[in-house]
SEZA-150734 format. One record per residue (C-alpha): x negated, y, z negated. Coordinates in pm, 1 decimal, decimal comma, always signed. Each point is the difference from the previous one (the first is absolute). Last residue first. Example, Ala and Ser with C-alpha at 12.3 -4.5 7.8 and 13.67 -1.06 7.14 Angstrom:
// residues 2
[pt [-1367,0 -106,0 -714,0]]
[pt [+137,0 -344,0 -66,0]]
END
This chain:
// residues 319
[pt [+8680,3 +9126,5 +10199,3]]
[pt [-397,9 +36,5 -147,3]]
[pt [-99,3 -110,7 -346,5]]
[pt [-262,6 -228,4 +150,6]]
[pt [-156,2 +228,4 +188,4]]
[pt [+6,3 +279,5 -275,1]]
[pt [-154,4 -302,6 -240,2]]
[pt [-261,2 -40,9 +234,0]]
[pt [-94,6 +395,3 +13,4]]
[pt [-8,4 -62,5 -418,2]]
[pt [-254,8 -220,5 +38,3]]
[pt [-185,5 +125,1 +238,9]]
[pt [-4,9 +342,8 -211,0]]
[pt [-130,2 -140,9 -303,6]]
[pt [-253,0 -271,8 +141,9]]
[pt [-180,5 +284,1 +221,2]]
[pt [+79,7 +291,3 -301,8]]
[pt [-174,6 -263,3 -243,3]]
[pt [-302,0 -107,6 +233,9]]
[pt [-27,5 +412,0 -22,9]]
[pt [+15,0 +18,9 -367,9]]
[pt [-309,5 -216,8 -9,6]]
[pt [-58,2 -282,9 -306,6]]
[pt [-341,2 -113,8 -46,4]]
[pt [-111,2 +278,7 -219,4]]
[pt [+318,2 -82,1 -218,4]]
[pt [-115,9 -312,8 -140,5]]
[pt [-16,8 -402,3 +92,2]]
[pt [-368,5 +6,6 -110,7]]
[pt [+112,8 -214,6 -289,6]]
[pt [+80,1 -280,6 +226,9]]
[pt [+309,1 -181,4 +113,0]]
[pt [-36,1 +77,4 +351,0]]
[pt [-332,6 +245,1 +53,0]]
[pt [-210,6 -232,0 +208,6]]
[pt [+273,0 -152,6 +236,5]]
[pt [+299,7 -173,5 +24,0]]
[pt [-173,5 -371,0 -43,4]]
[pt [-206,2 +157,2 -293,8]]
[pt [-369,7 +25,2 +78,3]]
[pt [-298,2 -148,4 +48,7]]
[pt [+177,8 -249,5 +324,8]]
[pt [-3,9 +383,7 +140,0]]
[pt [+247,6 +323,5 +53,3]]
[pt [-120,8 +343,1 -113,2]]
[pt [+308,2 +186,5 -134,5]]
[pt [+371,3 -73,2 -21,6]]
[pt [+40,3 -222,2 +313,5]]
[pt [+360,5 -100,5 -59,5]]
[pt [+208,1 +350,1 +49,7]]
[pt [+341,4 -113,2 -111,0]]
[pt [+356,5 +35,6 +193,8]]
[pt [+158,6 -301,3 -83,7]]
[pt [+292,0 -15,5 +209,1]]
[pt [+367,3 -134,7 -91,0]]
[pt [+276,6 -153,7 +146,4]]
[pt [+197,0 -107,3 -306,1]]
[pt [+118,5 -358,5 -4,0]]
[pt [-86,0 -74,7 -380,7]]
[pt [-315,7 -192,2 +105,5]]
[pt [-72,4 +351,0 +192,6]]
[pt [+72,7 +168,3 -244,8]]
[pt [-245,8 -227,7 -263,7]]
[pt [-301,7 +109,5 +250,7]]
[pt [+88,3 +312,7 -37,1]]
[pt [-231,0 +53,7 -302,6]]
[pt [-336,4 -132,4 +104,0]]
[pt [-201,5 -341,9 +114,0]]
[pt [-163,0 +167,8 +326,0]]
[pt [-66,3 -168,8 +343,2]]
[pt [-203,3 +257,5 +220,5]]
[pt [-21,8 +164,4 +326,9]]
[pt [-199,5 +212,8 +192,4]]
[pt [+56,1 +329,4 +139,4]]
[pt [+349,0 +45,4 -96,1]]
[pt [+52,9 +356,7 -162,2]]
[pt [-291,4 +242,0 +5,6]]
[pt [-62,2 +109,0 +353,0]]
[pt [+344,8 +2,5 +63,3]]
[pt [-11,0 +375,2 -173,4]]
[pt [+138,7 +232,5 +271,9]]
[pt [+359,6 +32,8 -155,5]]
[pt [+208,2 -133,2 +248,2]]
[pt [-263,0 -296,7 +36,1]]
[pt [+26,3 -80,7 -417,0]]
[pt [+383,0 +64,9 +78,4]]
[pt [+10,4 -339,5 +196,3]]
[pt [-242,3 -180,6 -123,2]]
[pt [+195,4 +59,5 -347,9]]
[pt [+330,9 -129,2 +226,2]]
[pt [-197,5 -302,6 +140,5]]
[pt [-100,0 -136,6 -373,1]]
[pt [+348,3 +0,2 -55,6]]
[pt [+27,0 -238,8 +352,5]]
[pt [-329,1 -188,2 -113,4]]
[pt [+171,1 -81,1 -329,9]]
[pt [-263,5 -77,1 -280,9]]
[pt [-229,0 -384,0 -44,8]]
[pt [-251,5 +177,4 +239,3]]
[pt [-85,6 +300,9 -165,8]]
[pt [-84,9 +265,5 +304,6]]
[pt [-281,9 +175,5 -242,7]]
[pt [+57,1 +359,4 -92,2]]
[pt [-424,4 +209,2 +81,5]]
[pt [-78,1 +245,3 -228,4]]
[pt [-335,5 +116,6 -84,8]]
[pt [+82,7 +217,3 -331,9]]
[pt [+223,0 -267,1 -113,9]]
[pt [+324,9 +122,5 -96,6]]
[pt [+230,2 -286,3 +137,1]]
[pt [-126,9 -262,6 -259,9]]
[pt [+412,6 -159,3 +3,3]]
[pt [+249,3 +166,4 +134,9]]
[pt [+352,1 -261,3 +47,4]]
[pt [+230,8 +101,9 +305,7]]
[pt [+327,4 -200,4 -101,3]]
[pt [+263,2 -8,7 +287,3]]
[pt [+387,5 -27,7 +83,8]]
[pt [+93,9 -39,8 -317,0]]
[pt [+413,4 -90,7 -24,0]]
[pt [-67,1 -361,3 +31,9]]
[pt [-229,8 -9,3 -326,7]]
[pt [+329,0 +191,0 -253,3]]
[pt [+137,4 -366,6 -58,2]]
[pt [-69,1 +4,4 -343,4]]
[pt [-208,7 -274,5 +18,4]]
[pt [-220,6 +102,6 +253,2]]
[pt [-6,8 +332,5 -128,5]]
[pt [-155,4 -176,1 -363,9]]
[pt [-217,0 -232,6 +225,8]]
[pt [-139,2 +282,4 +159,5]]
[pt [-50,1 +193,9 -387,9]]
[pt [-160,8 -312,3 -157,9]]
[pt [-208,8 -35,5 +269,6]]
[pt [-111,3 +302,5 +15,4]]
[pt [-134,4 +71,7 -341,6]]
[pt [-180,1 -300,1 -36,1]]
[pt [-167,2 +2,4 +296,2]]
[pt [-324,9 -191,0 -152,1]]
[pt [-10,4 -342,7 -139,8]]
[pt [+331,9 -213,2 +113,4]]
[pt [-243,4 -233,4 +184,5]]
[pt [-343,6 +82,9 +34,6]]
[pt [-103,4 +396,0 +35,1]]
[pt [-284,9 -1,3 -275,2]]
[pt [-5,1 +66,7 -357,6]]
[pt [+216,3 +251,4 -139,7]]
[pt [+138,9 +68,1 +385,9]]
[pt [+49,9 +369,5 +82,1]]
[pt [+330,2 +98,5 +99,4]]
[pt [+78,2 +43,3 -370,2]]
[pt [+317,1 +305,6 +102,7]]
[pt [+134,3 +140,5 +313,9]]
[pt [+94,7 +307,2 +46,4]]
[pt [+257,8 -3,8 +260,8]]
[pt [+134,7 +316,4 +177,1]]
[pt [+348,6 -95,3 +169,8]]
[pt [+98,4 +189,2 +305,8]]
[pt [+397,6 +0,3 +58,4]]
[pt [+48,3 -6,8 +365,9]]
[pt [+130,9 +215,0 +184,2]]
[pt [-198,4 +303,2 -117,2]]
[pt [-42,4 +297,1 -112,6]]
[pt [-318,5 +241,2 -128,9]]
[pt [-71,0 +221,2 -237,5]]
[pt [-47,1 -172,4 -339,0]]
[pt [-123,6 -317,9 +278,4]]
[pt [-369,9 +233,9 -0,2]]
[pt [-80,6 -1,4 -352,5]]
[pt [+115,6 -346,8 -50,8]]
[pt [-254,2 -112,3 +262,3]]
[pt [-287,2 +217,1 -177,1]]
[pt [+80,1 -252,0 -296,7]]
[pt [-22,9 -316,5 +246,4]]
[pt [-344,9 +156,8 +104,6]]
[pt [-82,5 -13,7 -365,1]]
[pt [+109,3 -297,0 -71,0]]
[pt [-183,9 -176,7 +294,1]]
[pt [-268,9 +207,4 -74,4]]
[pt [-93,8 -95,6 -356,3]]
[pt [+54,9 -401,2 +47,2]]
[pt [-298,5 -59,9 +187,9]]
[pt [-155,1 +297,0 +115,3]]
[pt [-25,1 +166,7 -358,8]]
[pt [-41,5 -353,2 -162,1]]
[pt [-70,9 +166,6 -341,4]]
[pt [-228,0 -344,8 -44,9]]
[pt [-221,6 +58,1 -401,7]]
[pt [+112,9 -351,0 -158,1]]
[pt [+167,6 -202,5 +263,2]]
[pt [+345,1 -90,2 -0,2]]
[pt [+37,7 +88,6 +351,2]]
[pt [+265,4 +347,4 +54,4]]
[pt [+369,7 +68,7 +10,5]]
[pt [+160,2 +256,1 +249,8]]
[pt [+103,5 -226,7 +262,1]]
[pt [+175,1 +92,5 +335,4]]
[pt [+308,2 +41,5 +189,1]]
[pt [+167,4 +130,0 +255,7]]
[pt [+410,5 -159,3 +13,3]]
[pt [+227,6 +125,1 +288,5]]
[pt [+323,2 -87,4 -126,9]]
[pt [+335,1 -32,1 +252,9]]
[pt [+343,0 +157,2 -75,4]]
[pt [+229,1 -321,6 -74,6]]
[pt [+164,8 +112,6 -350,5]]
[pt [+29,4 +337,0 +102,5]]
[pt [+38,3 +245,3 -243,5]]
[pt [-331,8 +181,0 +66,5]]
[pt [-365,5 -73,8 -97,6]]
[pt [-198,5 +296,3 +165,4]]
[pt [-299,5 -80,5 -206,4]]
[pt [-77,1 -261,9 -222,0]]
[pt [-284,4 -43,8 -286,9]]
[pt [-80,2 -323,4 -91,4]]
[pt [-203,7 -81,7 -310,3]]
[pt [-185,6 -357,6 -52,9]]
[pt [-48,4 -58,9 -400,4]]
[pt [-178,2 -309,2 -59,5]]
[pt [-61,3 -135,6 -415,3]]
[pt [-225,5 -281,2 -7,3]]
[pt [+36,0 -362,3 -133,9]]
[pt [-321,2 -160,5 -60,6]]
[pt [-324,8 +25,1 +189,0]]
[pt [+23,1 -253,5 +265,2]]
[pt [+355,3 +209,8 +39,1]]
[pt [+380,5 -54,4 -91,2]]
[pt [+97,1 +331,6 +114,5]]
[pt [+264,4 +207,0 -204,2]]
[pt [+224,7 +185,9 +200,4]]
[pt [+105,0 +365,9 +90,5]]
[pt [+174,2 +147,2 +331,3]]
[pt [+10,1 +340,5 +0,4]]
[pt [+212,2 +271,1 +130,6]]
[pt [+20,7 +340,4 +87,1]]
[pt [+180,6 +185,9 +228,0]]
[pt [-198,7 +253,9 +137,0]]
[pt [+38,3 +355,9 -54,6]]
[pt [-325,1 +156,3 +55,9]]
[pt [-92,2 +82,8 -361,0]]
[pt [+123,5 -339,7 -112,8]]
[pt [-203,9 -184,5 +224,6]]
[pt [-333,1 +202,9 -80,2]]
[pt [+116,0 -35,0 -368,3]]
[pt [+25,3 -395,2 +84,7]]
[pt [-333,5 -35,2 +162,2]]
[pt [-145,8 +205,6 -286,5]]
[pt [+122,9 -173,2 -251,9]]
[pt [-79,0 -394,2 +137,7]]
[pt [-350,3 +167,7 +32,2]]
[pt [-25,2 +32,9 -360,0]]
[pt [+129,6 -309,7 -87,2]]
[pt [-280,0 -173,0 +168,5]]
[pt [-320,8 +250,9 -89,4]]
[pt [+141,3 -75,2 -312,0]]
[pt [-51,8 -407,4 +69,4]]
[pt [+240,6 -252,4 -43,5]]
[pt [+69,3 -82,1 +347,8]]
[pt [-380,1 +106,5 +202,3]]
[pt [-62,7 +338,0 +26,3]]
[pt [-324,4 +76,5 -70,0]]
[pt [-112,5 +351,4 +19,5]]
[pt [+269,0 +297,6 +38,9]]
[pt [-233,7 +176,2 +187,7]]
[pt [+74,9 -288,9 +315,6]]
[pt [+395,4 +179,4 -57,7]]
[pt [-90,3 +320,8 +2,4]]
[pt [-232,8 -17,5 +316,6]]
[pt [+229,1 -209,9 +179,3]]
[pt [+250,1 +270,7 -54,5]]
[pt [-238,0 +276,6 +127,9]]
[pt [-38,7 -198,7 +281,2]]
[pt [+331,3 -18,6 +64,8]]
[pt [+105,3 +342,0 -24,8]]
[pt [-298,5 +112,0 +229,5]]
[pt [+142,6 -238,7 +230,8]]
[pt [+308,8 +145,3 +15,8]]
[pt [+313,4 -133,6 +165,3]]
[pt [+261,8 +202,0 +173,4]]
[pt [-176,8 -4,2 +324,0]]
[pt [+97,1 -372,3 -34,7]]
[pt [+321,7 +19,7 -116,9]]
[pt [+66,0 +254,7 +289,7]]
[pt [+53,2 +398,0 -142,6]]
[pt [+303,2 +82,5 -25,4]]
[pt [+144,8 +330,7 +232,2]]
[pt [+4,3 +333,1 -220,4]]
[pt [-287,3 +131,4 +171,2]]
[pt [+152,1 -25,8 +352,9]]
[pt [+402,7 +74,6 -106,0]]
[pt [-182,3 +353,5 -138,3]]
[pt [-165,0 +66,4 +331,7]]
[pt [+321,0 -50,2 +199,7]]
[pt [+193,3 +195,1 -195,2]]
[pt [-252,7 +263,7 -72,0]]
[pt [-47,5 +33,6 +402,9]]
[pt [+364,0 -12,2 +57,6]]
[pt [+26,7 +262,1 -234,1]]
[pt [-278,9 +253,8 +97,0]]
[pt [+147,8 -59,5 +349,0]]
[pt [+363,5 +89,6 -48,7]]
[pt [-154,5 +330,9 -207,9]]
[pt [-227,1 +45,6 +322,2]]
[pt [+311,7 +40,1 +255,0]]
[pt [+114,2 +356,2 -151,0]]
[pt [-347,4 +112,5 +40,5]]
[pt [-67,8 -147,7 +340,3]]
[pt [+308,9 +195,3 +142,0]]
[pt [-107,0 +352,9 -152,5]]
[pt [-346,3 -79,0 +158,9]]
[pt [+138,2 -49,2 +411,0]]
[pt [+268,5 +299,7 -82,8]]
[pt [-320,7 +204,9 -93,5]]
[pt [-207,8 -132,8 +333,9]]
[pt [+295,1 +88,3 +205,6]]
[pt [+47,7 +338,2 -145,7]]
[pt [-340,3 +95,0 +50,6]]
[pt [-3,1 -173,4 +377,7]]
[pt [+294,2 +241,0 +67,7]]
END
């Protein structure tokens, strides 16, 4: 009797494990095949290795080859993830003459809708005309993390449409005093402003010197405190507060014309770039100096600035 029992017992459990091997492949299969998070999406490795490519490239101030050459990669990286690219081209009338500027925008999850809100991040790619600068920190990572940024959107949906904004002759030719410097992004925010497309962006997160090996995102006092709230936000979600806000700092840079367009926007720049002293450069020892090279960028301070970023953006995009 117990025989019998016991076989009856395994006879039942064998025509129950099929259902079981299913359920469990089911349910398995539905786990892997669930998207990643925009920010767990992101790679840091990717980005430095773009910030690498692009500070190899040399100097890359408008004109240059180092120049052009990093206006192809930045639109084969575009084209291989299926942005929509566009670019907004003018000459400036400079200190120096008139200058060519190329700004490229590369936009995800655009749809049909003429109201759907833009999420603009930002950053640019051109370098100091100065004989021998390859600006990795300063102009080499905010492309590059920007490029690592297109990687991760190819996956990803959103809301909003997210704009990627290469901006172009950032850099003043002589020093930051009334139109000199910004160039790029001026021209563009008063260009959206225009056009009427500035009410539909609901923020502009510009990355400026955000690969320095000892990181540390100033709270820049002339950008929205309640943007700068949502990257607080996320930086705490993510266990790296340590980094963002811990002193703060009034910086002439690229969303500054935004916000004269009417464009809450953040600058989110690391303004202590090296030793710090009345012998050096207001932002620090390395900031528009030949020792601006790769050694001083980290792929960590990337991944920090990367994934807060992004995390913000989820926040933002959010129902």
């Amino acid at each position: 009797m117990k025989v019998q029992s016991t076989k009856g017992k395994v006879r039942s459990s064998l025509e129950v494990l099929p259902y079981f091997l299913f359920y469990f492949v089911l349910c398995t299969s539905t786990f892997l095949s669930a998207p990643l998070a925009l920010h767990d999406a992101f790679s840091a490795q990717a980005a430095f290795g773009y910030t690498a490519r692009v500070a190899a490239l040399g100097e890359r101030w408008p004109g240059s080859p180092g120049h052009q050459k990093t206006q192809d990669l930045i639109r084969q990286t575009l084209q291989k993830n299926g942005a929509q690219i566009e670019t907004d081209e003018f000459t400036a009338t400079t200190p120096r003459g008139p200058i060519a500027v190329h700004n490229i925008i590369g936009k995800f999850n655009a749809g049909a809708d003429p109201k759907q809100p833009i999420f603009i991040l930002a950053g640019h790619y051109d370098t100091l005309f100065k004989p021998g600068f390859i600006g990795a920190n300063d102009g080499a990572s905010s492309a590059g993390i920007l490029l690592a940024f297109a990687d991760a959107l190819s996956r990803q949906k959103t809301r909003m449409q997210i704009w990627l904004v290469w901006t172009d002759l950032e850099e003043a030719l002589e020093s930051f005093v009334g139109d000199d410097g910004l160039y790029g992004s001026r021209h563009l925010a008063q260009k959206l402003a225009a056009n009427g497309t500035a009410p539909r962006i609901k923020g502009f997160f510009l990355l400026d010197m955000i690969g320095d090996k000892d990181l540390g995102v100033a709270r820049e006092t002339t950008s929205k405190a309640w943007l700068q709230d949502y990257i607080a936000q996320a930086a705490k979600q993510l266990g790296y507060s340590q980094y963002f806000f811990q002193y703060e700092a009034s910086i002439i840079d690229d969303h500054a014309p935004f916000l004269r367009a009417g464009v809450p926007a953040v600058d989110v720049v690391d303004a202590k770039f090296g030793r710090m002293g009345p012998q050096f450069d207001a932002m620090g020892e390395f900031h528009h100096a030949n020792s601006d090279t790769m050694d001083k960028v980290s792929q960590r301070s990337l991944e920090i600035v990367g994934r807060t970023i992004l995390r913000a953006v989820e926040l933002l995009d959010a129902p």
